[in-house]
C-alpha positions, 0 to 999 in steps of 0.5 A: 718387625723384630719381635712378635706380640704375645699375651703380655706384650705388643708387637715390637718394630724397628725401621729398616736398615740403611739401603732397605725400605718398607712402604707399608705394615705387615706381619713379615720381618723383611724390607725391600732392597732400595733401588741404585740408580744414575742420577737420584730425583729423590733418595731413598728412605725406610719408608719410600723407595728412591726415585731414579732419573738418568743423566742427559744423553741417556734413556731410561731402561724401564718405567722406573729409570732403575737402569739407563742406556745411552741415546745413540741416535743421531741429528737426523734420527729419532728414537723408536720406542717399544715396551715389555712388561715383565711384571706387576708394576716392571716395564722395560723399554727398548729403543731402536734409531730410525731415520727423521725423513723419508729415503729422498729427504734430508733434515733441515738443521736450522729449521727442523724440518724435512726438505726434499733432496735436489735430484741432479740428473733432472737439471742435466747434471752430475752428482757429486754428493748423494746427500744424506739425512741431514745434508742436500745432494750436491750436483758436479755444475763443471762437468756440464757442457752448458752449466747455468753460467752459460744460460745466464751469459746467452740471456745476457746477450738476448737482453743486449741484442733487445735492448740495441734494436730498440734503441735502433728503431727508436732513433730510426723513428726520430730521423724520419719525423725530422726529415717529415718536419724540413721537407724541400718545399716546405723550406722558405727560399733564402733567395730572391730572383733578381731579373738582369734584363733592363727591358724589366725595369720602367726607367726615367727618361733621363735614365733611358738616355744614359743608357744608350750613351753608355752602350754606344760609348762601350760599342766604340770603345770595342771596336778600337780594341779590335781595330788596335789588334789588326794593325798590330798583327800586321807589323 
């Protein structure tokens, strides 16, 4: 309002100047201070106020983003707010960084989620990495006397020795079946005994005569061999 009403004339008003703003009537001649801010949602008018927002990587300071602070919180971290009201229609806000997990946990990345760090000393290992919010503890295999490579070589060589004494009972168990199968008096004889004595066989009696003839003729001709040997020696 510039000027007042009197008995022969209104009330005279006129807007606000630029960077001031009145959202209502009233008899006072004054207008509110239009409020800075990081990023403008809306700009200001003589009618309304502006509207503030803050740009990525900020927070808001109070309840109408008039002033902005900076997100320091890290992956692994989330914000902990916590409100002060300083007036009528004035929040401010305050913002403290706490860790996403508890102290034995560490924040999975790619899935967004709590996991519980590898605690070294119960497989028997040395820690090389404690780990922190977001990576796992990382365990030191080589200062192991028996590291899991050794456990997977003496499963290894168990699996081998098993699987050689079962191929050994396995051909064991075939030789003696096959030894059941060809048993000396099981097999057929190949042979047939031919009896040598001529007293066993029924000859004819011409056959029978023959063979006196022969055996006198055999007797004969020995005792000449053996006479023709006694004249000999006596030369």
């Amino acid at each position: 309002m510039t000027e007042y009403c009197s008995e022969h004339r209104q009330s005279i008003c006129s807007p606000c100047a630029e960077g001031s703003y009145s959202d209502q009537y009233h008899l006072f001649n004054t207008c509110e201070e239009c409020q800075s801010c990081q990023e403008y949602t809306q700009k200001c008018t003589p009618t309304t106020n502006a509207k503030c927002s803050c740009r990525p990587g900020f927070l808001c300071s109070n309840n109408v983003c008039s002033k902005c602070e900076e997100n320091k919180c890290v992956t692994g971290e989330r914000l902990n707010r916590t409100a002060r009201s300083t007036g009528k229609w004035l929040t401010e806000y305050s913002y403290q960084c706490v860790p996403f997990c508890p102290d034995t946990e560490y924040f999975d990345v790619n899935k967004k989620i709590c996991k519980p760090r590898t605690q070294c000393s119960l497989f028997g290992l040395t820690e090389h990495f404690p780990g922190n919010k977001t990576h796992n503890s990382l365990c030191d295999e080589r200062e192991r006397p028996g590291n899991g490579r050794d456990f997977f070589h003496v499963i290894l060589g168990i699996g081998f020795v098993l699987l050689s004494l079962t191929l050994l009972v396995l051909l064991t168990y075939a030789c003696i079946r096959k030894l059941r199968k060809h048993k000396p008096g099981d097999k057929p004889s190949d042979f047939v005994a031919v009896s040598t004595d001529v007293s066993d066989f029924h000859l004819s009696k011409e056959e029978s005569g023959l063979q006196l003839i022969i055996q006198d003729e055999t007797k004969t001709c020995n005792s000449l061999c053996n006479l023709h040997v006694d004249i000999t020696s006596l030369r």
